[in-house]
C-alpha positions as a printed NumPy array, in Angstrom:
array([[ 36.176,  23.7  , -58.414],
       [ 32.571,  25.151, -58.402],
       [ 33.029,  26.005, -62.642],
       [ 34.161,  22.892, -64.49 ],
       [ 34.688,  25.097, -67.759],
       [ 35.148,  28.529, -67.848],
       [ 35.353,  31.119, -71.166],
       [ 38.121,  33.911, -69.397],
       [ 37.889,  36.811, -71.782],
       [ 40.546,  39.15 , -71.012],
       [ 41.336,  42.941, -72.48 ],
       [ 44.097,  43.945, -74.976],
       [ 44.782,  47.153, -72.135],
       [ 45.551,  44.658, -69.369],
       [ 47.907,  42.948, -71.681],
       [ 49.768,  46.321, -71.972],
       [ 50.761,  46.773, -68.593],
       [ 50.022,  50.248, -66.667],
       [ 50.381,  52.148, -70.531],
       [ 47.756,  49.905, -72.109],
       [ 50.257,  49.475, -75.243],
       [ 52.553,  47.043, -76.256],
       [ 52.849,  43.793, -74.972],
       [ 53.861,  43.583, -71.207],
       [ 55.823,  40.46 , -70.31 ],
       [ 55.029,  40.416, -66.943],
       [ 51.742,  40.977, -66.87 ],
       [ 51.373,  37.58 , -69.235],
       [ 53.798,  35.859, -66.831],
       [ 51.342,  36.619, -64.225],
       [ 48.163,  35.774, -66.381],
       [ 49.553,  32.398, -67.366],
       [ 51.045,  31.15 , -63.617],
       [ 46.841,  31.579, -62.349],
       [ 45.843,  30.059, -65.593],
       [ 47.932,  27.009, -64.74 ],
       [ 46.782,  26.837, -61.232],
       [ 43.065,  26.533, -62.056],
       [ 44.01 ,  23.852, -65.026],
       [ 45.863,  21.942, -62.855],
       [ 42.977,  21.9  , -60.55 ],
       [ 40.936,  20.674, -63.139],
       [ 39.331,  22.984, -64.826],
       [ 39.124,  23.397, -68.533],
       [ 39.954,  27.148, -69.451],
       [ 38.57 ,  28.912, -72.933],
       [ 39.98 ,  32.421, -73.491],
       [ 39.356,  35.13 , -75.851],
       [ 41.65 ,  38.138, -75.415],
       [ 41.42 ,  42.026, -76.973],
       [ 43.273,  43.721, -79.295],
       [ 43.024,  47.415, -78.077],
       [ 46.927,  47.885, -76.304],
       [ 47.928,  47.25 , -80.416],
       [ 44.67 ,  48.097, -82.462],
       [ 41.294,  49.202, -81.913],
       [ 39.003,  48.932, -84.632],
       [ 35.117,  50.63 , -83.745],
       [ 38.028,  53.949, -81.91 ],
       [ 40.06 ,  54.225, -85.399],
       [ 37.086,  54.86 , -87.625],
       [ 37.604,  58.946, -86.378],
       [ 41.227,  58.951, -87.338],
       [ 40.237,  58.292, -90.936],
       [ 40.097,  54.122, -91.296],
       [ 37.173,  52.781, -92.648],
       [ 35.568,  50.945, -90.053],
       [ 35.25 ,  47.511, -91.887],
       [ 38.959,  47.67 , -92.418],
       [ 39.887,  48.77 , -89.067],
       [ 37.238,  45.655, -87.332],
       [ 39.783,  43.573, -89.434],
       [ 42.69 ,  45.085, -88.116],
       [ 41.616,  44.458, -84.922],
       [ 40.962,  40.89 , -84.926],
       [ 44.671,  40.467, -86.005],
       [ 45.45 ,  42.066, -83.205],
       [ 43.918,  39.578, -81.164],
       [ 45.9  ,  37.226, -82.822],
       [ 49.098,  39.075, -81.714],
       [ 48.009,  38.616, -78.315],
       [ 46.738,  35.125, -78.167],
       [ 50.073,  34.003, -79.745],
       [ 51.87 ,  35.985, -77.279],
       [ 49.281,  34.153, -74.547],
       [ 49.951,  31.026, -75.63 ],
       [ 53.925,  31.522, -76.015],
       [ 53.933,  33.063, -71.832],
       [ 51.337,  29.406, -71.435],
       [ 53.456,  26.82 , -73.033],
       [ 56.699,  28.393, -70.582],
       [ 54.16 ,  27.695, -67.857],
       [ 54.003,  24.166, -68.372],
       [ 50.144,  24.413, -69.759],
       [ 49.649,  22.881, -73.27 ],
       [ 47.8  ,  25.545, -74.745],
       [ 46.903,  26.1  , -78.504],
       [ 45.462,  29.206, -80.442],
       [ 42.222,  28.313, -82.779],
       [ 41.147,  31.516, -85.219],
       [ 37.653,  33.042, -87.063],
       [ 39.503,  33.192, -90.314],
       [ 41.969,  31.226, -91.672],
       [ 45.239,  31.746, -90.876],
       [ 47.353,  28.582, -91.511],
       [ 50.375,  27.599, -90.509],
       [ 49.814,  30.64 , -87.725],
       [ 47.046,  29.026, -85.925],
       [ 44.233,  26.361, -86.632],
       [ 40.646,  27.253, -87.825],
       [ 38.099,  27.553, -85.216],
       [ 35.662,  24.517, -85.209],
       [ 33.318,  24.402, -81.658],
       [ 34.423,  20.582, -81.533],
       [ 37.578,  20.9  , -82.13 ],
       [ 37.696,  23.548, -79.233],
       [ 35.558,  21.436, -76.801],
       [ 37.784,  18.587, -78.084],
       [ 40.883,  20.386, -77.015],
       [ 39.639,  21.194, -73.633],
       [ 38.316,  17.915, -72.643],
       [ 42.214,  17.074, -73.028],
       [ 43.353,  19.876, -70.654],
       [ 44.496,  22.269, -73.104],
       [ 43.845,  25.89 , -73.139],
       [ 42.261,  26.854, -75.832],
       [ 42.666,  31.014, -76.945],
       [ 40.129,  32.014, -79.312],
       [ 41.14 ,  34.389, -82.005],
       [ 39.946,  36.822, -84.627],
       [ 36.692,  37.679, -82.442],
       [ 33.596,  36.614, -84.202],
       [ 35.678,  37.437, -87.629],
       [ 33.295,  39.764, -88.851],
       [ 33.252,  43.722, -88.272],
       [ 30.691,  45.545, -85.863],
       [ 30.862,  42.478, -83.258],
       [ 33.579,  43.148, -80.324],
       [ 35.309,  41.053, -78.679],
       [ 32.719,  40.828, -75.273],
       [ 30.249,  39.549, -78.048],
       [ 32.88 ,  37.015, -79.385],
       [ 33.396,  35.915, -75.927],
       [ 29.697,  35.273, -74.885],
       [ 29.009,  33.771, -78.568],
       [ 32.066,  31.291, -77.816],
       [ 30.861,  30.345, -73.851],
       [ 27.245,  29.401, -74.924],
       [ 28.708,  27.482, -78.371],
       [ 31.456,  25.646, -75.917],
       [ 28.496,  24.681, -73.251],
       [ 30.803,  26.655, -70.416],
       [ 29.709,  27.004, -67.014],
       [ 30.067,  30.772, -66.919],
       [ 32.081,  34.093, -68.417],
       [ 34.119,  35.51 , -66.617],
       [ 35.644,  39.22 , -67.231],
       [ 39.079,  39.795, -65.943],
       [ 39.415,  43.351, -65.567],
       [ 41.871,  45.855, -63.631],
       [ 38.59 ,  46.671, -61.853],
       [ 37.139,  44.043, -58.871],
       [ 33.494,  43.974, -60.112],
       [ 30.377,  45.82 , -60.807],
       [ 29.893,  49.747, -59.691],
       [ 27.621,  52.247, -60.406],
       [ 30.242,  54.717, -61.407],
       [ 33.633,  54.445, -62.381],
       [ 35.658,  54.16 , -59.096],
       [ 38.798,  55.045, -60.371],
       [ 37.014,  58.247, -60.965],
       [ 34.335,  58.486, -58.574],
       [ 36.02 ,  57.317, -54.824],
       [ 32.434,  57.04 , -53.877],
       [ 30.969,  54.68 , -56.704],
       [ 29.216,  51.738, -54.936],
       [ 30.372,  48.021, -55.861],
       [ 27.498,  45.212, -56.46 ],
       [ 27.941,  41.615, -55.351],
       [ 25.017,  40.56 , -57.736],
       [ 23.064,  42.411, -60.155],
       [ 20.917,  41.048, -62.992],
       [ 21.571,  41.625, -66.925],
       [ 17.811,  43.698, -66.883],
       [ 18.882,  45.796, -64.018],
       [ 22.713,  46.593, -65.59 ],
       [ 21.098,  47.484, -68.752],
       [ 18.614,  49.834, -67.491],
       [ 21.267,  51.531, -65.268],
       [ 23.286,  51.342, -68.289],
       [ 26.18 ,  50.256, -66.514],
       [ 29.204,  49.54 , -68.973],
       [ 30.303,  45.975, -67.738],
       [ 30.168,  44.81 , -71.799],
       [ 28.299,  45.679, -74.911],
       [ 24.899,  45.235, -75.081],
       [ 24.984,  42.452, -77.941],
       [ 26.958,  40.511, -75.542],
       [ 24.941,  40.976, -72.378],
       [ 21.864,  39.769, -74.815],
       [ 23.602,  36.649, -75.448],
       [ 24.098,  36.156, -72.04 ],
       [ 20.731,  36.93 , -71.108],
       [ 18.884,  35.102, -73.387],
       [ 21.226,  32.093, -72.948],
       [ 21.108,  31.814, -68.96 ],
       [ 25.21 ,  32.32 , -69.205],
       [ 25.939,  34.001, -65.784],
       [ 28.879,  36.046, -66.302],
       [ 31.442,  37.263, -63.393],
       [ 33.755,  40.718, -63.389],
       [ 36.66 ,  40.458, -61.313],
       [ 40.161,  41.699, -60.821],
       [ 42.463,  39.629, -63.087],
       [ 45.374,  41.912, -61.671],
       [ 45.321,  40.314, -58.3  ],
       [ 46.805,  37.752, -57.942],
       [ 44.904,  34.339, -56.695],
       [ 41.639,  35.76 , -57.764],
       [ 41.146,  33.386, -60.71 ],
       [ 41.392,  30.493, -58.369],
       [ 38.87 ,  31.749, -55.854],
       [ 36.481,  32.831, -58.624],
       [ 36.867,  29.751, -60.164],
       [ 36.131,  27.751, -56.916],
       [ 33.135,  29.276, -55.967],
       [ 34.628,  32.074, -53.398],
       [ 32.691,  35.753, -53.501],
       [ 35.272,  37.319, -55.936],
       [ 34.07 ,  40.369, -58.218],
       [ 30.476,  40.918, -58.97 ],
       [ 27.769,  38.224, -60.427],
       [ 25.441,  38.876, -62.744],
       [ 22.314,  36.275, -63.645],
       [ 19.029,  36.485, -64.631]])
């Protein structure tokens, strides 16, 4: 294993299967059989997982939510998701537990970074909920705030997508895909890998992150071991 711990942040849409709603079973089932690979490989395994296949907060404020309100209703529905993560886990044989922003006893336990690290020096998952558990901050951010706090070795971004382009290719054939790229040169091509607060984070914290195709499957395991999966991007 080149990456001895790992934040995996995942999306909500992934979760939902080909509709991007809902919760699809066997997409999980698939997320949670390369989870258990890489753990039983050895490495330790952070994740932070969206809401938007139930909830999205910052694309509700239009339909008349207030955006506070809808942020809120958002981070619950990460917590609908990392339960249902951790229930599709546990079947897999990983001991996995959900930690939250905001308190949220007897659902799941209160986010503490040592508790976290704690848990995943034991070889549990740990699936970090609620975001940051404050409004305006999405879930990318919540996911580069929680690699740096948790020391991990890199982000990576499991997507439906296998890396970096300059357009959308599953609207543009002809979009070009990047092996490497640096945060400065994805921000000024504006290239919408994650929000900028989170690319900052990254940036100014020397956390390479990596975008890859969580959809396929065995790519977790050659990401995680080093192999040229996706697209890098570093200082």
């Amino acid at each position: 294993m080149k990456y001895k711990r790992i934040l995996l942040k995942l999306s909500g849409e992934s979760a939902g299967g080909t509709d991007g709603t809902g919760i699809d079973a066997a997409v999980l089932t698939g997320y949670a059989r390369q989870i258990r690979e890489i753990v039983e490989a050895g490495c330790q395994v952070a994740i932070v997982i969206g809401g938007g296949n139930i909830f999205r907060g910052f694309g509700s404020t239009g339909e008349g939510y207030d955006r506070v309100k809808g942020d809120q209703m958002g981070m619950l529905a990460t917590v609908i998701n990392s339960l249902a993560l951790e229930s599709f886990l546990v079947r897999a044989g990983c001991n996995a537990k959900v930690f939250t922003s905001i308190r949220m006893e007897p659902v799941a336990e209160l986010y503490s970074r040592d508790k976290a690290s704690a848990a995943l020096d034991c070889g549990c998952v740990a699936i970090l909920a609620g975001g940051t558990g404050n409004p305006f901050f999405t879930t990318d951010t919540a996911a580069a705030l929680r690699a740096v706090e948790l020391n991990c070795d890199v982000l990576l971004k499991g997507t439906r997508v296998d890396g970096v382009y300059n357009a959308d290719p599953e609207k543009d054939p002809s979009a070009v895909k990047y092996d490497t790229i640096t945060f400065g040169k994805a921000l000024e091509m504006k290239l919408r890998v994650m929000d900028q607060t989170a690319f900052a984070m990254c940036s100014e914290n020397g956390m390479p992150l990596i975008v890859f195709d969580m959809n396929t499957e065995g790519n977790l395991k050659a990401v995680t071991g080093g192999l040229k999966c996706g697209t890098l991007i570093t200082l």
